[in-house]
C-alpha positions as CSV (number, residue, x, y, z in Angstrom):
1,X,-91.9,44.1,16.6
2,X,-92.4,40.8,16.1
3,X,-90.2,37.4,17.2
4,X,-90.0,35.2,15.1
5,X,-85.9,34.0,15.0
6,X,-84.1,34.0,18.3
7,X,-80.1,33.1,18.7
8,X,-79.1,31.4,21.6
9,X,-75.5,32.1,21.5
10,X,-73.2,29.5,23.6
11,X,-69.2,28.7,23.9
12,X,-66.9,27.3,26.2
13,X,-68.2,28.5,29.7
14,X,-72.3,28.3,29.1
15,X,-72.1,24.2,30.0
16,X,-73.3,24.8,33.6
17,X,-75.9,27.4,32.4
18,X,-78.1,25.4,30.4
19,X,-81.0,25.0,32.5
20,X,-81.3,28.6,32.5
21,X,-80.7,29.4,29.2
22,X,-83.3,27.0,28.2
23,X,-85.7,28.4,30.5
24,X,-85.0,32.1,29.4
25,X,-85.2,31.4,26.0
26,X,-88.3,29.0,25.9
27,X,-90.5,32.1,28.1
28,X,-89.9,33.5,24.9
29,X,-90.4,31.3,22.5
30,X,-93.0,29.3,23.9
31,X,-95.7,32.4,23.6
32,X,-94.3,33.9,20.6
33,X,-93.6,31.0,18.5
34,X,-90.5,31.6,17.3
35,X,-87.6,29.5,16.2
36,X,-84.5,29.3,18.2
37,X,-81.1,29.4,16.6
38,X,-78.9,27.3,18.9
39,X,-75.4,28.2,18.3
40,X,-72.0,27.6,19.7
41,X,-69.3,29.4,18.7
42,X,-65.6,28.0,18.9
43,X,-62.4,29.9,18.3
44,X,-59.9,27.9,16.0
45,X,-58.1,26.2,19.1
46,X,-61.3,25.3,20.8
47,X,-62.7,23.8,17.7
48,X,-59.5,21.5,17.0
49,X,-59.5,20.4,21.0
50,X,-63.4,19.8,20.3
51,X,-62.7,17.9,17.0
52,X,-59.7,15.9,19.0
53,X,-62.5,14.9,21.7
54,X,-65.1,13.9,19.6
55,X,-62.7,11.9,17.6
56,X,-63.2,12.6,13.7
57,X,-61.5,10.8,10.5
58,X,-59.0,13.4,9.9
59,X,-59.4,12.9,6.3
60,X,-62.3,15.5,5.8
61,X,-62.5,18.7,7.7
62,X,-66.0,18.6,10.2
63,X,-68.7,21.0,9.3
64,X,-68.6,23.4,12.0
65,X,-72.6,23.3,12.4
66,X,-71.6,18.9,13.0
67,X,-69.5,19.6,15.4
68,X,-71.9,22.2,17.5
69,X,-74.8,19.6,16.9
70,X,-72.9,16.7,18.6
71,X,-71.3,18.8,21.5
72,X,-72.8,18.3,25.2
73,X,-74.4,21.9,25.6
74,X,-76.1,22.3,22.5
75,X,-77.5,18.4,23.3
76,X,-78.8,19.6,26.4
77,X,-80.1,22.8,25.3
78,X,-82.4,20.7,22.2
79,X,-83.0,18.6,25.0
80,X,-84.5,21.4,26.8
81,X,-86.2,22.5,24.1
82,X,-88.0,19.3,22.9
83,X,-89.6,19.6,26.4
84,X,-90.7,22.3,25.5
85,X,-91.9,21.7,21.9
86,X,-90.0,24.4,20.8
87,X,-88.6,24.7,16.9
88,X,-84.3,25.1,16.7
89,X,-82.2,24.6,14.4
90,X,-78.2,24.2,15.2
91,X,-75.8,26.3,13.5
92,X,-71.9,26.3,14.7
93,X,-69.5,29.2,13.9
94,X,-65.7,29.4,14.3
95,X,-64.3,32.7,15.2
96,X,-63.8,35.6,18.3
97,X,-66.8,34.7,20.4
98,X,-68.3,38.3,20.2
99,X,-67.8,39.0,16.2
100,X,-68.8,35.9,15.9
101,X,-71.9,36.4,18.0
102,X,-73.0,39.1,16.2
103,X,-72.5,37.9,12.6
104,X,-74.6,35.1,13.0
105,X,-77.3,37.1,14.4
106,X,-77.4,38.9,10.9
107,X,-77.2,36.1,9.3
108,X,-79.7,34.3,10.9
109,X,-82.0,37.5,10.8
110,X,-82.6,37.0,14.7
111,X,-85.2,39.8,16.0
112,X,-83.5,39.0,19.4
113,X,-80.7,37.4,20.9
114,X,-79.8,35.7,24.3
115,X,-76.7,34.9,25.4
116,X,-74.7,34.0,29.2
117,X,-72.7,34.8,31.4
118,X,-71.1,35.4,34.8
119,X,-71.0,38.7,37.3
120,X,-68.2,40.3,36.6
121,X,-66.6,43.4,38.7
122,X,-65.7,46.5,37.0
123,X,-62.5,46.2,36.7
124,X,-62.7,42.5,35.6
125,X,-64.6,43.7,32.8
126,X,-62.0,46.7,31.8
127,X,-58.8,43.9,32.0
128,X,-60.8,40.8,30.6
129,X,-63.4,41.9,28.5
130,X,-66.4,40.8,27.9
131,X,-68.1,38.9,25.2
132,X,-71.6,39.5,26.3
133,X,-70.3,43.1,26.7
134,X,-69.7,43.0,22.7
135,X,-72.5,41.1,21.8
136,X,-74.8,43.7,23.7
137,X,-72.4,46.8,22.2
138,X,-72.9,45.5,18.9
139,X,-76.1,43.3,18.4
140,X,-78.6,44.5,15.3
141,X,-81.4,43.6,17.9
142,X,-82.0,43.5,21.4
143,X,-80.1,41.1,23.5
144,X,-81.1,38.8,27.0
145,X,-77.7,38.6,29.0
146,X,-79.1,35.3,31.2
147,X,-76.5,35.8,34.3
148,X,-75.4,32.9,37.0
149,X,-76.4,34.0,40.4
């Protein structure tokens, strides 16, 4: 199977993980050649307290791919991947981070997908969930769970 999409999936949490993200995804991307789908994914409160931040005219509603393009993760991730001369593109998505996840996998066609996370204890996962637990549960293609130490 070849790679030729990959989805690098980031919310809320990932902003102290992009170094590593970047790194896991261009060891992929660098050899294969594939285009990275850089997306962050907001649910509706974190896209309004996002929108607040970044001050928009409140007379138009943002695009949500705008609004991932100009926020400080996905800025440092396309940093990241400049460096690397590696092809993105920047898509947003409002929704439940793991639905969410996976729905723009499908519709980005992504032969793979990579998202982060932190160690979480057994029973953290049973009362908290887990989005990269969803993601992995769900995904139409493999998926690279790039952990904190």
């Amino acid at each position: 199977m070849a790679i030729e999409t990959m989805l690098l999936a980031v919310g809320p949490g990932d902003a102290d993980r992009t170094d590593k993200l970047a790194s896991a995804v261009a060891d992929v991307a660098g050899p294969t050649g594939a285009t990275v789908v850089l997306a962050h994914v907001f649910t509706d409160d974190e896209f309004d307290d996002v929108i607040d931040q970044l001050d928009y005219d409140p007379s138009g509603k943002p695009n949500s791919d705008e609004v991932a393009a100009r926020h400080a993760t996905i800025r440092s991730l396309s940093s990241a991947l400049d460096r690397e001369d590696i092809g993105y593109s920047v898509r947003g998505a409002i929704g439940e981070h793991g639905e969410t996840i996976v729905k723009l996998a499908e519709d980005v066609n992504a032969d793979s997908i990579f998202v982060g996370g932190r160690k979480r204890s057994p029973t953290g996962k049973a009362v908290f969930g887990s989005t990269a637990q969803e993601v992995m549960l769900s995904a139409p293609c493999p998926v690279t769970f790039v952990r904190d130490d």
